[in-house]
Every structure is written in C-alpha cells, then in structure tokens.
N, C-alpha and C positions, 0 to 999 in steps of 0.2 A: 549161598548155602541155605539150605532149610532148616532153618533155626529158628527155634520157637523160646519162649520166654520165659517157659515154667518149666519143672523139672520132668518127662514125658513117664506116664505111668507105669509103661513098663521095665524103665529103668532097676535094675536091680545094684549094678556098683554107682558109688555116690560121690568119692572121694580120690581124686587123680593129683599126685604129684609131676609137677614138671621142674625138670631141673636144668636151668639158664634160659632166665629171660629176657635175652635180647630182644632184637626185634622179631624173630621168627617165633621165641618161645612167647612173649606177648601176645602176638596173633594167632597161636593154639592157645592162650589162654583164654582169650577171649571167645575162638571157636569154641573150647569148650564149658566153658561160662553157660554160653547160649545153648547148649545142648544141654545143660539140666544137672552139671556137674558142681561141686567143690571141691577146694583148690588149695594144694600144698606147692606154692612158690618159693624155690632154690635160686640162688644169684650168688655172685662174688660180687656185687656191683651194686650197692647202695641207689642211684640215679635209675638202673634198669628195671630195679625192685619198687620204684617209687614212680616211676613211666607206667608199669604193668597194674599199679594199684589205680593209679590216673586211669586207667582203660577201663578197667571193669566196672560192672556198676550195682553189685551188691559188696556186703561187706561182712560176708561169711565165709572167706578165702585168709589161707595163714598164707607171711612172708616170714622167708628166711633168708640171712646172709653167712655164708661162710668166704673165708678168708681168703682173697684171691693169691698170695704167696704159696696157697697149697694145692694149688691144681696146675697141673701142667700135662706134656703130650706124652711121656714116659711112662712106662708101662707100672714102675715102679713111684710115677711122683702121684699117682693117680687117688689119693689120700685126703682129699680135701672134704667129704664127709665122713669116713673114719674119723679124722682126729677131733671134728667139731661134733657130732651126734654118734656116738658111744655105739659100738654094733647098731648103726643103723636104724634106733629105735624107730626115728623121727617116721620113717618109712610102712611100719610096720600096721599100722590105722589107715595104711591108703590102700584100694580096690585096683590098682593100676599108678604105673609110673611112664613120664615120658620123659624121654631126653633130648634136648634139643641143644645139647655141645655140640663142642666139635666132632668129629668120629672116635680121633685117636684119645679121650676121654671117657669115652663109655663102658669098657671093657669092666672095671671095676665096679659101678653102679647095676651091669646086667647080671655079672655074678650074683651079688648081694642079693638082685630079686628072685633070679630063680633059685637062690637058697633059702628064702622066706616064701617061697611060693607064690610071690606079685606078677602079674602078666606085667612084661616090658613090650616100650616101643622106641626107636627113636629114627632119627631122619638119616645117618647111616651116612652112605656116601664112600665109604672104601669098603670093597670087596672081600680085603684083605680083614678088618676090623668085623666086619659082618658076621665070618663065616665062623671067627675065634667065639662070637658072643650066641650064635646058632650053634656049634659042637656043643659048646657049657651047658645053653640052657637046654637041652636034647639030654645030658646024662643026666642031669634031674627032672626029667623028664613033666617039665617046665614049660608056659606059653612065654612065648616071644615075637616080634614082628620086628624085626629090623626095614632100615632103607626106604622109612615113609616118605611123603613130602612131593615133592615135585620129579627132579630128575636126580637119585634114583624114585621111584613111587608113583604119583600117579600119572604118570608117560607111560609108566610098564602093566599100571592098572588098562590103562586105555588098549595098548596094545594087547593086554590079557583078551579085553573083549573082543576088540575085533579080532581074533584069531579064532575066538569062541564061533563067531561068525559065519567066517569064514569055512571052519570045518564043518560049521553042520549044515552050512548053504552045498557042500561042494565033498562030503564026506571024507576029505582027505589034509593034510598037513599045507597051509603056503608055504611057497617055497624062500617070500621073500620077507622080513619087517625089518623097518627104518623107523626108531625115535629119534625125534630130532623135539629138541627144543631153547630159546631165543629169551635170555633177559637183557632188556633192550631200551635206551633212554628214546622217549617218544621221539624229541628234539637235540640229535648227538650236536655237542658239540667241541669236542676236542680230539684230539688226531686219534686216537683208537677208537671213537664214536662209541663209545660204550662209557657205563656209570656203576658204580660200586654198590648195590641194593643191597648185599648178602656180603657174606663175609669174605675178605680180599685172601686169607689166610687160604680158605675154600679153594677160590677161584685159582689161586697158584698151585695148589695141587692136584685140581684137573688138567691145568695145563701140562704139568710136571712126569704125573704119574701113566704108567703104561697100562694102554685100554685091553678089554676083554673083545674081542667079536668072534661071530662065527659066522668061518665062511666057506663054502664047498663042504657043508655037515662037518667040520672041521674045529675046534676050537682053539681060535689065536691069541697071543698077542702080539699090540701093534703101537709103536708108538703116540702119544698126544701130538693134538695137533695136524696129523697125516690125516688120509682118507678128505683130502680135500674136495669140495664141489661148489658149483653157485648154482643160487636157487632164483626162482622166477616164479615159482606156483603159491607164494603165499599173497592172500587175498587184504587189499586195505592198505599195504605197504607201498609205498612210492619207492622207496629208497633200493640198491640193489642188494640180494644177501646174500651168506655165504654160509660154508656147513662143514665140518671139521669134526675127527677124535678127541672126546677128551674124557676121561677117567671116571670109573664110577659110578654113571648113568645106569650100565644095564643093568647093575646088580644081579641076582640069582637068576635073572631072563635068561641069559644066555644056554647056562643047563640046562632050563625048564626048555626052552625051544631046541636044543640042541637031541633031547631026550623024545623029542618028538617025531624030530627027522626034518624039522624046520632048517632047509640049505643056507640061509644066508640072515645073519643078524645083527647089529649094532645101533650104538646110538649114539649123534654125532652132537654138537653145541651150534646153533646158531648165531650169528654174528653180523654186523652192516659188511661191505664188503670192504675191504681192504686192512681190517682188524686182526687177519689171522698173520698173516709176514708181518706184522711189527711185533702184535703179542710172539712171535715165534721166535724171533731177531732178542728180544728182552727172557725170553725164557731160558730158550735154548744157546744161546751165541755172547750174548752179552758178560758173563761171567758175574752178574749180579747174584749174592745167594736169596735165601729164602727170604730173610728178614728184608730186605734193600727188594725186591719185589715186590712183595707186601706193599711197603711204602709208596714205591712209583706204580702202582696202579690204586693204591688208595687220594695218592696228592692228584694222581691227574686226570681222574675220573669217579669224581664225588659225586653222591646220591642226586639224581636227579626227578622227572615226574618221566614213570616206566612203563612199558607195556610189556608180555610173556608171550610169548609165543609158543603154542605147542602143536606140531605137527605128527601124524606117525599113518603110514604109510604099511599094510600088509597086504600084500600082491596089487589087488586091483580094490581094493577095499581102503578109503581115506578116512582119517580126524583131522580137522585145525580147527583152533583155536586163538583169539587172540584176547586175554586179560588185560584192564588196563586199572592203575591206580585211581583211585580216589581219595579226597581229603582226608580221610583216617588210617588207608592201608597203601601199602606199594603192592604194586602189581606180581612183585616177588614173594611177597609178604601173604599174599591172598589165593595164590598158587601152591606157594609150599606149605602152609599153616592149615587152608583149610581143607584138603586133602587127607592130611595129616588125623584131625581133629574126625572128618569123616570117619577114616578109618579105624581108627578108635574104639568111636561110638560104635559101630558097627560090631568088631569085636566082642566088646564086652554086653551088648545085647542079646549078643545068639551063644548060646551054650554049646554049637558044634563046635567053633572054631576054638582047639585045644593044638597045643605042641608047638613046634617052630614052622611059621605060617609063612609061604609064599603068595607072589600075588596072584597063583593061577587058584588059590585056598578061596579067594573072597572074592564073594558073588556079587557079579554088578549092579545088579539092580540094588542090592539091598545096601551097598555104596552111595551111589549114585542120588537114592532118595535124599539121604542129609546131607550131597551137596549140593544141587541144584533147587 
C-alpha cells in the first residue's frame, strides 16, 4: 500500500472508528493509522485491544472495551453498544465508522450511523445482511459501503475493472467473469491442506450457505461447495488446485453484472486439491452442527505462514495475483485489511461518492493509488 506517515493534506475527515479488532480490524487499523487517520478502537477483548495498541505507533488513538456477554448473532442480542455507550454518544465525534465483525452483527451499528449521519463500512460477507443495512441506510438517505475486504471486495473491485476494460476495448458487455480467490497455508500440512488465517466461524458459513451466480443472464441459486473444477493456470504454485462455490464472495456483482447483460458470473473459493470432499463430507454429511465445525477446522488447521491468491478471469481479459505473509501481517490479513483501508480513504476524500455505493461507484485508479 501507499502509505505515507503524515496525515495527507487533503484529508478532510480525521477521525474513524473501528469496531472489533481482531486480527482483520488490527490490520485496517494500522491501514488506516498510515493513511493520516485517528482512531476510535471498539473490542469486547481486552488481549485484541492491547495487540492493536502494540501495532500502532502513535498514541493519539482511543480504546474501547465493551462486554463480550452482549454481543451476539441475533438480530435482537445485537446490544453491546447500546447498553455500554448511551445513544451512541461515543460515535458521534467520528468522520466514519468501520466494522470489521462478523456480518450477522452489523445491522445494528449501520442503523445507528445512517441515523446520526456517519458514512459506514464494513467487510460484509452475507448478501442477505448487506442488502438489510443498504435498504436502511438508502431511506435515510445515508452513505454506506458494505462487502469490503477481500472476497466479498476487492476480487469484485478487480473484476469491476477489467470489465471496465473490456467494454471500452470491445464496446459491448463480456459474456463471461470468474472471481476466484485462495487463502492458502504456503507449506499444508494436514489432511485438508488448509490453515485457519480468518475466522473459522466465517469459513463454515461459506461453506454452509447458498451462493448467488448468474448464469445464461439468469440469476441462481446454487449450493456451496458445487460448481466444482481444478485449476492448472495459476503461476508460482507447484501443488495442484481446485475451485468450488462458496457464499458471499460476489456480493452486489451479480446484479450489477446481471443488469448489464453480462451471461455468466460467479465466484468460486480456491483450495489445494483434495480439500473440497473432505470439507464437504464434514459440512454437508457428517451431522456435525455449527459450533463442533467451528472446532474441527479451527483444531486441525491452525494458523500457519499464508499466501492469497486472487484470480479473476473476464472473457479473455486476466488478473492473478499472489500475496504472501510477512513477519507483521498474514497474507489474509494484508488482503482483506488493506483493501479495505484503501477503500475508505478513497471514499472519504472525494465528495462524489454519496448514498449506498457499489463497487462499479469507485473508480480504480483513485483506489488503486493507496494501495499499491
């Protein structure tokens, strides 16, 4: 990323809250640390909140801890700022908010903003959660950006472009885009050759939940998991891989391409090969529920050193990529965080972008500059 050290002149908002900083909200913290920001730190996690202080390296950033007994996935348990910061005060002094929970968490916190008039963002990941916190902040006629991050975000930024591309090379709609993208332990080594970077909570309900595609201008749904292939075209990889549905990824693409006249779209999960029939046999077959999921792929594929793979493919027009960890960040961490962080900044710099913003709304170059 292009990240510079001082706060950049043009900056106009100054003050971003993020709320949960695990490891993905740490690395937008820090993303946006370095773009010129301060910083209202939320956690329920005393250790997460004192990691993310470790990171940063000025000390003009607040922390805050509320209660982890009051946040949960329930539409109604959703309370854990209510009951600790009184209407939201705490909120009310910041230029922007992010949220880097879970999905099914947000709904509350996106309210709150477009009822004090905060631009929200958060990294999203269900469809279904997305479109509840897009209708809200639209009747108050409110900025929002759901779905940042990696996959949903920037796979779909990427794809955004080359489409851009594509049409103005060839004046007409491709027929075809494929996002594909792979978080992937450098060195697998246990029988699902895969390692838990993100959150195993996450990963079970990609597996679990039913994907969006469109296909023959058609718009589906298809189960996780389905839409099987194996791959051979990515560059650097010794090992064989493979390509698979799984929930989530395309976010609002699928409309937007769909609306276009674009015949055929989704976005698949990359994996070593032989990862998809076992994760499928434990998903789907095994009669394990959610929580006993959780567990068996957190015990038996613990964080390892990662690389990300992102692929995306429209008609005859290619992207890959491949990210890899370094001593400070996981390769998932620097994927979906600094994207994220870009996007943002981006945002809140340019005074067009107003209302509930897709990713065909943001213009890549002016993307693109703070992250590369």
């Amino acid at each position: 990323m292009n990240y510079g050290t001082t706060k950049p002149k043009e900056l106009v908002m100054n003050k971003v809250a993020i709320i949960g900083v695990g490891n993905m909200g740490q690395a937008i913290a820090w993303g946006m640390e370095a773009l010129g920001y301060d910083l209202l730190l939320l956690d329920n996690n005393t250790q997460s909140l004192d990691k993310c202080k470790a990171l940063l390296t000025t000390n003009r950033h607040e922390f805050k801890l509320f209660s982890a007994d009051e946040i949960g996935g329930g539409r109604h348990q959703q309370s854990f700022l209510k009951m600790h910061v009184p209407n939201f005060n705490i909120l009310k002094n910041c230029d922007a908010v992010i949220s880097a929970m879970t999905y099914s968490a947000n709904i509350l916190t996106a309210e709150v903003c477009a009822n004090e008039k905060i631009p929200y963002f958060d990294l999203g990941g269900s469809t279904y959660y997305s479109k509840l916190i897009n209708k809200y902040t639209a009747s108050k006629n409110q900025t929002c950006f759901t779905d940042l991050g990696l996959a949903p975000g920037w796979v779909n930024i990427i794809a955004e472009n080359l489409y851009n591309q594509y049409s103005i090379n060839t004046g007409k709609a491709p027929e075809t885009i494929k996002m594909m993208v792979g978080g992937l332990p450098q060195h697998p080594n246990n029988t699902l050759k895969y390692s838990c970077t993100w959150s195993a909570k996450g990963l079970v309900n990609e597996y679990s939940n039913d994907c969006e595609i469109l296909i023959n201008r058609t718009k589906k749904t298809v189960k996780a998991m389905d839409g099987y292939e194996n791959l051979t075209s990515v560059r650097d990889i010794e090992q064989e891989l493979e390509a698979f549905y799984t929930s989530g990824g395309t976010s609002h693409s699928i409309d937007t391409m769909h609306d276009r006249g674009v015949k055929d779209c989704c976005y698949k999960t990359i994996r070593y090969k032989g990862h998809c029939k076992l994760a499928k046999f434990l998903v789907q077959e095994s009669g394990l529920d959610q929580k006993e999921l959780i567990r068996a792929f957190e015990h038996s594929c613990p964080p390892s050193n990662d690389i990300v793979i992102i692929k995306v493919q429209v008609d005859d027009l290619e992207f890959e990529q491949i990210i890899k960890c370094d001593q400070q960040f996981s390769a998932m961490q620097k994927a979906t965080a600094f994207p994220t962080s870009s996007a943002v900044h981006t945002v809140l710099l340019n005074k067009e972008y107003k209302g509930v913003l897709k990713y065909n709304d943001l213009k890549y170059t002016q993307f693109n500059k703070h992250l590369n």
